[in-house]
C-alpha positions as CSV (number, residue, x, y, z in Angstrom):
1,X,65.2,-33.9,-63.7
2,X,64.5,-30.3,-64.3
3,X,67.0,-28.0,-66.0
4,X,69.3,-25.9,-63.5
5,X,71.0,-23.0,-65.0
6,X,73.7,-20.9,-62.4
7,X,74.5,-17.5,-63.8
8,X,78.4,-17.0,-62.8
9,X,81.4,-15.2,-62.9
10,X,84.7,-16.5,-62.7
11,X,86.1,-14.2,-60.1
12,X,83.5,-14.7,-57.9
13,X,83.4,-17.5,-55.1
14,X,79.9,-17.6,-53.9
15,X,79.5,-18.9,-57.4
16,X,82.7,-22.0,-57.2
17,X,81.1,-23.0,-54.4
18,X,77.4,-23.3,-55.8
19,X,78.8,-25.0,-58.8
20,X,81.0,-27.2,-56.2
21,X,77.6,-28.1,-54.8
22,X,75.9,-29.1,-57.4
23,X,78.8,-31.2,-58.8
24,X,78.5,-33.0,-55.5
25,X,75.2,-34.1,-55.8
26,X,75.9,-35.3,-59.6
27,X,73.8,-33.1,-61.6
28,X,74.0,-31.3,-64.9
29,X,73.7,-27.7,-64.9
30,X,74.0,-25.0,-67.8
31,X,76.4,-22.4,-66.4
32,X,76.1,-18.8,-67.9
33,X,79.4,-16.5,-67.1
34,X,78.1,-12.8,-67.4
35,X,81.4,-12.0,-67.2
36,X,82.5,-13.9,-70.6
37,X,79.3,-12.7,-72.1
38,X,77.8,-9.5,-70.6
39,X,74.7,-9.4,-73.1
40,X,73.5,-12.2,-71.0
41,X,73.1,-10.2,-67.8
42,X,70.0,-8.5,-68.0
43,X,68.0,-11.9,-68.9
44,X,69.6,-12.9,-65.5
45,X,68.5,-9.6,-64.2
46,X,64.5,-10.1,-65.4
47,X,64.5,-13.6,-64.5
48,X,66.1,-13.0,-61.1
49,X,63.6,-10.5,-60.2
50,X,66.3,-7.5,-59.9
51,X,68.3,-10.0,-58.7
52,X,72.2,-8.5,-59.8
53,X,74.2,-10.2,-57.8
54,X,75.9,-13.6,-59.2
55,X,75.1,-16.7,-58.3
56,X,71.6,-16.4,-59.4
57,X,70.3,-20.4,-59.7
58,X,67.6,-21.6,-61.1
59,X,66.5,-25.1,-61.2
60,X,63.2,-25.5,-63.4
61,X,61.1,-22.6,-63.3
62,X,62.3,-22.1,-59.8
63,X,64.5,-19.1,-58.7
64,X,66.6,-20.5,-55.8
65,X,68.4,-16.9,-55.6
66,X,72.2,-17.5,-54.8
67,X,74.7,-19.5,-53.0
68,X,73.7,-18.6,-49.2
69,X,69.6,-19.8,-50.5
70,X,71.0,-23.2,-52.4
71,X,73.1,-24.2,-49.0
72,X,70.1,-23.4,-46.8
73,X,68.2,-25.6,-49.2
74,X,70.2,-28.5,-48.5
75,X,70.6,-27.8,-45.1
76,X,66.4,-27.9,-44.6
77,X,66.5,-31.5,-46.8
78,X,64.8,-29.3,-49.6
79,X,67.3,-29.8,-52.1
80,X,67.0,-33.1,-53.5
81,X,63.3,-33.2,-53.7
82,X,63.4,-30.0,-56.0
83,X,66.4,-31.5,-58.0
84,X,64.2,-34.9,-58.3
85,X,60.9,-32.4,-59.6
C-alpha cells in the first residue's frame, strides 16, 4: 500500500471530510497541519504544483489535489485501485 500524506488544517472542513474518507476505507495516512506547523507549507506548495489551498492529498507519488478530486475518485471506482498500488 503506498504512503498517503493529507496536508490539513484544523479549521478547515474540506480537509475533516478527506480524512473522514480515508478513515472509511481503513487506511493509514500521515496528516501534515500547516496550520500547527507553517514551515511545512511551501513543501506542500512545490509538491502540489502551486497548489495553496488545503486539502492537498497525495497517495504515492500521486497528487490527487483536494477533497472535491478524492470524492470524484471514489465516485469513478478509481480510488481503491490507487490505494491497492
Amino acid at each position: 500500500m503506498p504512503s498517503i500524506d493529507i496536508y490539513t488544517s484544523p479549521l478547515c472542513g474540506f480537509c475533516h471530510a478527506a480524512k473522514r474518507l480515508l478513515t472509511q476505507k481503513g487506511v493509514d495516512f500521515n496528516e501534515i497541519d500547516v496550520w500547527a506547523n507553517p514551515t511545512r507549507k511551501p513543501e506542500m506548495i512545490q509538491r502540489a504544483n502551486g497548489g495553496r489551498t488545503v486539502p492537498q492529498i497525495f497517495i504515492g507519488d500521486t497528487h490527487v489535489g483536494g477533497c472535491d478530486e478524492i470524492y470524484a475518485l471514489e465516485r469513478a471506482g478509481n480510488l481503491d485501485p490507487l490505494l491497492q498500488a
